[in-house]
N, C-alpha and C positions, 0 to 999 in steps of 0.2 A: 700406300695405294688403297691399300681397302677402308681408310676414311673417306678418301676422295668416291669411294664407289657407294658407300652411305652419304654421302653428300649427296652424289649426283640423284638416288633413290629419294631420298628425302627431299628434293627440290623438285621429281617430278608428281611429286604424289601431292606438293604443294600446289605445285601450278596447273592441277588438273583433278580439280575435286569430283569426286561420282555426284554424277547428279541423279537425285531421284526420282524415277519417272509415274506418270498414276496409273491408275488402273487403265481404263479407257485406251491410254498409249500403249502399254503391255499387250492387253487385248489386242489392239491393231496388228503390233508389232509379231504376234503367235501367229495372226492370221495371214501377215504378210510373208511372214516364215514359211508357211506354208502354198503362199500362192508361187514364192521362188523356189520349191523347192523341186520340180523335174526339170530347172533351168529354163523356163520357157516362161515368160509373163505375158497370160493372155487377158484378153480384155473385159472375157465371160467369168473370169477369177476376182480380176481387178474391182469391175460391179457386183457381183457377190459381197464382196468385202464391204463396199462403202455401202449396199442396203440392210449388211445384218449390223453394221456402226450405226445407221441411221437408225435401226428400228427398235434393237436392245441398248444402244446405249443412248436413247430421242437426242442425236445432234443432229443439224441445221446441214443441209447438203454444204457450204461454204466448208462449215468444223470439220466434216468429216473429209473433205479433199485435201484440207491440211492435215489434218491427224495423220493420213493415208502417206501423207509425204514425208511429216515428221518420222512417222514406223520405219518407212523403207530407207532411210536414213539410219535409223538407229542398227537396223539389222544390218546392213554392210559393215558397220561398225562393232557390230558384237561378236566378241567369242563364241559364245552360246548364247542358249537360251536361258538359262536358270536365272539372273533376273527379271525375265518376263514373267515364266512361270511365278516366282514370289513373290511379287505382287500380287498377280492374281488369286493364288492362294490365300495371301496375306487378306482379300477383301472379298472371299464365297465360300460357300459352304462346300460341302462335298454333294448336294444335288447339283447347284451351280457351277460346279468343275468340271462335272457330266455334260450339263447343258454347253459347256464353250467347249470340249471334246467332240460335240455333236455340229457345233458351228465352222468349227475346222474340219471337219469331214463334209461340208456344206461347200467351204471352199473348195476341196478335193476334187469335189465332182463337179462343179461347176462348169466346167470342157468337156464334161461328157464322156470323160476316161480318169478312169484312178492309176497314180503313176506309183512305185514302187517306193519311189523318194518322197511320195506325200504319205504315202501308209508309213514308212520309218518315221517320218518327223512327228505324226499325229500320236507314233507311238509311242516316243520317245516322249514326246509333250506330257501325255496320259500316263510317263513314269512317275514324272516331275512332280503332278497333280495327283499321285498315290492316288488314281480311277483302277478300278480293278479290272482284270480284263474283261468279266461279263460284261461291265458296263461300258468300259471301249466296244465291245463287240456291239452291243446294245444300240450305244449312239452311233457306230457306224451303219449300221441298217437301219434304224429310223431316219438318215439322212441319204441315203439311197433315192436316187432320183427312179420315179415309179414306170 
């Protein structure tokens, strides 16, 4: 029996290789993370998202409505977060880790209210990305709608 249960493991890790995703889609996918996360997907979150894609990552309004769709894809499908995070990590610096902590707190506020469950996720993200809390705090109030 317990060959048959290494079989069946080995046959599914055959037939369902990780795919690796890039940076750009990671990004997406934080930010999408964060626009699902007080369960409400509003549409002043949704545009947030595809202008800070178009404008830090210069794609093409078409790229960036697929990327948008490919992310929310990935995230119903994810355990966690921590391959997004790695990537990300894997391709900035630690001022650059700051700046996309500051673009999720962008998302946040985007409705005009910060929900309890975007502050957890933004935190939780800002673990991932070893940002310190000064600088979570930092990029949360420099992205403070004024």
């Amino acid at each position: 029996m317990l060959n048959q249960l290494k079989k069946l493991f080995q046959s599914l890790q055959e037939s369902s290789p990780k795919q690796e995703i890039d940076f750009n889609t990671a990004l997406a996918a934080l930010l999408v993370e964060v626009m699902r996360a007080d369960g409400k997907l509003q549409q002043s979150e949704f545009d947030k998202i595809a202008e800070l894609l178009k404008t830090r990552c210069e794609l093409p309004e078409p790229q960036v409505s697929a990327l948008i769709m490919q992310a929310q894809q990935l995230v119903e499908q994810a355990v966690d977060m921590y391959s997004f995070a790695k990537q990300v990590n894997n391709h900035t610096s630690d001022i650059e880790r700051i700046e996309v902590i500051e673009l999720l707190w962008h998302v946040a506020y985007a409705d005009g209210e910060l929900d309890s469950h975007e502050d957890y996720i933004i935190r939780k993200i800002a673990g991932l990305f070893y940002v310190a809390h000064a600088d979570f705090i930092a990029a949360k109030l420099r992205a403070q709608p004024k």
